[in-house]
N, C-alpha and C positions, 0 to 999 in steps of 0.2 A: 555580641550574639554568640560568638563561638567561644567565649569565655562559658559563656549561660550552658551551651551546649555540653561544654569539656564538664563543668560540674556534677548537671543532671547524670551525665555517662558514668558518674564514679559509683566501684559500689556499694560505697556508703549510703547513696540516694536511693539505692535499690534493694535495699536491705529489707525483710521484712526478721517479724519477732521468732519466729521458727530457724530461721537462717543463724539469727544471732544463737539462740540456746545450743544450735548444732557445732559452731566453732566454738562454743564454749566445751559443749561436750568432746568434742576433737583434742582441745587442747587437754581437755584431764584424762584422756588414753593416751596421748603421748607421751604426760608424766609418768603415769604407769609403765608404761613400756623402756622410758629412759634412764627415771628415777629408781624404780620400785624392780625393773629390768621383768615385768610381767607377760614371758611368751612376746619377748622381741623383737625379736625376726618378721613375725606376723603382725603384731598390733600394732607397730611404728609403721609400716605403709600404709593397714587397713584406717590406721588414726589419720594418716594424712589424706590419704584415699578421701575421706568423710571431711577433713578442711576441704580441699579442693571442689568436691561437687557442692559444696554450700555457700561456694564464694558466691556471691549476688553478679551477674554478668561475667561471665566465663564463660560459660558454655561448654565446660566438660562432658557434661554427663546430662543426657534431654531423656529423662522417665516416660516422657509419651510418647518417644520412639518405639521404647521396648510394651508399652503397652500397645499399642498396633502391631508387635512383633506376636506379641499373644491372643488377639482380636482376631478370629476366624472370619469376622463381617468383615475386619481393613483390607485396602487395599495390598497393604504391606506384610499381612500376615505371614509369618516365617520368611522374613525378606534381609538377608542379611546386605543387600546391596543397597534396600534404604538406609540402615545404619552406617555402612560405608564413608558413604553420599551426604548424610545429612550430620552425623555424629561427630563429634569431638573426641579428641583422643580417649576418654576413660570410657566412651562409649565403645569404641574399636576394642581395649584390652577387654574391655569385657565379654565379647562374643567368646573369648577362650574359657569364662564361665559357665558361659551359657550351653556353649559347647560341649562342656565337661571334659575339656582340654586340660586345662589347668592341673586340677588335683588329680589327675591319671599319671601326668609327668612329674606333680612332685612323689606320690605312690612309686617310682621309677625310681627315685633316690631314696624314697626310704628305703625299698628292701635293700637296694646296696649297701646300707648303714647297719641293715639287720642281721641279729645271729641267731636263726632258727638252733641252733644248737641246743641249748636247755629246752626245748619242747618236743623235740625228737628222743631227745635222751628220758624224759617224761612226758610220754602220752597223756597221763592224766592232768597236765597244765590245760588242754584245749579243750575240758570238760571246764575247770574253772574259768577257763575268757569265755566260755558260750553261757554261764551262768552270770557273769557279770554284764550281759546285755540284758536282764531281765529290765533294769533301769529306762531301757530302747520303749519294748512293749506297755510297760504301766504306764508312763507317761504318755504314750500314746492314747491310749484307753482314755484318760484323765483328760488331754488337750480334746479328745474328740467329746467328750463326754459336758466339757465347759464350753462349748460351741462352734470352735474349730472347724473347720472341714475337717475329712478325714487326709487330702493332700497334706493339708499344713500342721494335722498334728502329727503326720510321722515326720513332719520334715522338724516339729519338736522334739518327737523323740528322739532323733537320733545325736540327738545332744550327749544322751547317757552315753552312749559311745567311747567319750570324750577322744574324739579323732577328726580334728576341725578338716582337713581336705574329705573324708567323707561327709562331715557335713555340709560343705559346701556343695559337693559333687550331687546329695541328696535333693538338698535343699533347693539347688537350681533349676531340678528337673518339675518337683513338685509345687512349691511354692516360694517363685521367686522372687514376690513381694513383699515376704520376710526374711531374706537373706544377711542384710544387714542386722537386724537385733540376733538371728541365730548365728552366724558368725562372730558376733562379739561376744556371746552369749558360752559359744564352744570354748573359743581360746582362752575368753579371762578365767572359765573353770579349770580349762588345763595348767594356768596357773598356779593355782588356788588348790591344787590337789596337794603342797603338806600344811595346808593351815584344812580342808575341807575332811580329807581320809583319817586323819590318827583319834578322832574322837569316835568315828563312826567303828571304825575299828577294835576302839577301848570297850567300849558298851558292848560290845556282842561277841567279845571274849574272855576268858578268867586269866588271869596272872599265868596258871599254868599251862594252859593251850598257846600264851604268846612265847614261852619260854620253850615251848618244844622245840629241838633242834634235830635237822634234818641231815640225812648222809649225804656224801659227794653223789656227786651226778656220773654216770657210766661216758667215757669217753664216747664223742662221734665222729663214726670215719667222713670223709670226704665223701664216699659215693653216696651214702645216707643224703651229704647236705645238698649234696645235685642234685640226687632226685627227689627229695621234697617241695621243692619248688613245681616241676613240672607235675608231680602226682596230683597236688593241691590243686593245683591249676586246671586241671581236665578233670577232676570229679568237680571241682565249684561250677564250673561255668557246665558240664553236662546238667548238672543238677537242677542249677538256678541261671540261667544264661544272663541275665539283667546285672549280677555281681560279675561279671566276663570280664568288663575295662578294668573296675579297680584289684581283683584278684588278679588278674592277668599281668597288670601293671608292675606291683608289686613284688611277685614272684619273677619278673623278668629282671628287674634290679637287684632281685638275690640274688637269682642265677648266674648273673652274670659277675657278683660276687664269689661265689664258692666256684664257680668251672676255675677262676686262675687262668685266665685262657684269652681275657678282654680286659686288662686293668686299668685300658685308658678308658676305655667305657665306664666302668665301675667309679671310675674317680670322676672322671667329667659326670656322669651321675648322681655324687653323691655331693661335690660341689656347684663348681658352674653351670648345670643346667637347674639343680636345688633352686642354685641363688638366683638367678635371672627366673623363675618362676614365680618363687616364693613373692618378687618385686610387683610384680603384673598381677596376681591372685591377688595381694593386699589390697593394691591402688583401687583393683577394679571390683572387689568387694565390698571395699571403703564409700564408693561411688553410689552404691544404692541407698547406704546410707543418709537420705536426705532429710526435711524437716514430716513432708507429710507421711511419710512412711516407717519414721522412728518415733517419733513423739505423739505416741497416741498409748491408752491403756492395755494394748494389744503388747504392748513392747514389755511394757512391766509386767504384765502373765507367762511371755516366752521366757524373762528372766529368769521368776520364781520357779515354773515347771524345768526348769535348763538344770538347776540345782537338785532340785526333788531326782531328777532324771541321773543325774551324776554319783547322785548318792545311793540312790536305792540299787545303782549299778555297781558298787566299792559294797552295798551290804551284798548284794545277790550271791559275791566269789565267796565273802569270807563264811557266808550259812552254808554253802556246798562243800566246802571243806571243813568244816563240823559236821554234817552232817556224813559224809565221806569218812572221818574218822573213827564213826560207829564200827565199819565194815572193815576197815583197813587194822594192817601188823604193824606196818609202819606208818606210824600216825607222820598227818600233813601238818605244819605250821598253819592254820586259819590265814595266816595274815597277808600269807603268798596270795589267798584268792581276791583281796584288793586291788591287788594288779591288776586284774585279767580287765579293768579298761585300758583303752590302749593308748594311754598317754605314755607314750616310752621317753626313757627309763626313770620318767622321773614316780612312778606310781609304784616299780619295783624296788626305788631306793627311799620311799616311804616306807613301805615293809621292812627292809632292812634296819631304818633307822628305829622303830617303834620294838621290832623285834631285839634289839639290843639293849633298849633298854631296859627289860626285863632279864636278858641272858649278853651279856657283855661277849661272850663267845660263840654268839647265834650268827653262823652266816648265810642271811638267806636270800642277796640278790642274786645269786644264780640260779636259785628256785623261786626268785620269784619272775626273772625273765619270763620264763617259761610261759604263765600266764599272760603276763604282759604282752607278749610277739602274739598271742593266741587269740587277745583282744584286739587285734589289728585286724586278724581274719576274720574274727564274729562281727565286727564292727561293720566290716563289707558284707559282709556275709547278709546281714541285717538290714543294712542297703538295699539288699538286693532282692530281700524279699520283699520289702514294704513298695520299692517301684515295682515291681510285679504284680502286688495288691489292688494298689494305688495310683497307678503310672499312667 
């Protein structure tokens, strides 16, 4: 009998067909992530994140927890002491999602990694990253318009972004029953930006607008790059108070960069505390990934609009600075304004590598940073409207 017992227990006997496509889906992200090295760091916990909560009898991760956590009739409604109490581990890391923990502290390491510099030294870089959220709103429009809520289609849009901790941070507030296809959805495009950007890029410039080559950039002193942080940070959040955590975040990880003054801060910032987040954010965004809430045709729509979103945000920079170029002495390279999503740096060493091709002596990642750091503000910035909207 206890034989009989030990068998039924395994969870092979408790497997159902959703469970299985989900490990199967787990195991080809962590190829990706291992093999193909696509956005690493992130997809290899959020892959395994999504093995673990699909194991049959585990008990990591209980979804009708967190749906009574959303249920104004449950008893439990906003009851973090039920998931405590009743939750498995991926359920506990996850309240730092829920929270909007998580991606405020990795925001914390990135500005310390960040060089405001090329966007100080050109102003008109953060006209190009606030054009390159256009991608944010259309697809907004678009998800709301195919039947969406209006919650879950800006927690679509903010895919254009491509800034997978604001999308999570969005995404958890609005609709956090698509967290798992919009977080895979973020990251594999952040990937995917030099196979997705150099075509979008070719078509909507001529031979000689990629070949423009642009001047040095004007030195920036020290007090400049102090006080950008703190400037940034008190008009965002006067403005928009709802962008307050992740602007605030961010800018307190630069600052504490450029003052020179905290460099164990700075460094435990942009490592160990990076890397021990980055762990928990994966696992516990990996977790929602289960069968009934991936695999359905809702999943394949966030996909398709995630791209549409991506793209139309890589054309939005490069028409603004065409169009900028009407007005301008010193014409802009188009190609910088691809950056201004803010998938740093690898969206500005796309620019780089396409604009070389054309001019073998084009150097324009420093110009095209500029955009790029600029996308990281519009990205929150864009956050912060759509929970204000929305929220």
């Amino acid at each position: 009998m206890n034989i009989l017992e030990f068998f039924q227990g395994m969870g092979f006997m408790q497997m159902n067909w959703q469970q299985g496509v989900m490990l199967l889906i787990s195991f080809f992200l962590l190829f990706l992530a291992i093999h193909k090295k696509y956005e690493p760091l992130l997809l290899l916990p959020i892959a395994f994140g999504m093995l673990l909560t699909n194991l049959p009898g585990a008990g990591m991760f209980h979804s009708e927890l967190w749906t009574n956590f959303l249920d104004a009739t449950h008893p439990d409604y906003h009851s973090y002491g039920a998931i405590l109490k009743s939750g498995g581990l991926l359920d506990v890391l996850y309240i730092g999602v829920k929270a909007g923990v998580y991606p405020c502290l990795i925001f914390i390491g990135v500005g310390a990694m960040t060089d405001f510099g090329p966007l100080i030294a050109n102003p008109k870089s953060l006209i190009l990253g606030a054009a390159a959220q256009i991608g944010i709103f259309v697809t907004f429009l678009c998800a709301y318009a195919m039947g969406f809520s209006p919650a879950e289609a800006g927690s679509i849009g903010i895919i254009g972004g491509a800034d997978g901790p604001t999308s999570i941070f969005l995404t958890s507030k609005l609709a956090p029953n698509l967290l798992g296809p919009i977080a895979i959805a973020a990251y594999s495009y952040m990937a995917l930006v030099p196979v997705i950007q150099p075509p979008i890029m070719r078509a909507l410039t001529t031979k000689k607008e990629r070949a423009i080559k642009m001047g040095q950039l004007r030195p920036v002193s020290k007090t400049e790059k102090i006080v950008f942080p703190i400037i940034i940070t008190a008009i965002v959040a006067l403005i928009l108070p709802d962008a307050a955590p992740l602007i605030g975040c961010l800018m307190l990880g630069n600052l504490m960069k450029e003052s020179g003054v905290v460099d164990r801060l700075s460094k435990t910032a942009q490592n160990e505390l990076m890397n021990i987040v980055v762990i928990f954010l994966g696992l516990s965004v990996g977790a929602t990934a289960t069968g009934a809430s991936f695999l359905n045709l809702q999943t394949i729509m966030i996909l398709s609009m995630g791209i549409v979103a991506f793209g139309l945000g890589s054309a939005g920079g490069v028409l603004l600075a065409k169009f900028m170029n009407l007005f301008l002495k010193e014409k802009i390279n188009p190609l910088i304004g691809s950056a201004g999503v803010s998938a740093v740096p690898m969206a500005a060493r796309v620019s780089q590598t396409v604009g070389q091709e054309e001019n073998p002596s084009n150097f324009l990642l420093m110009h095209a940073m500029g955009p790029n750091v600029a996308g990281v503000i519009g990205s929150a910035v864009a956050a912060g409207v759509l929970l204000t909207m929305l929220g």
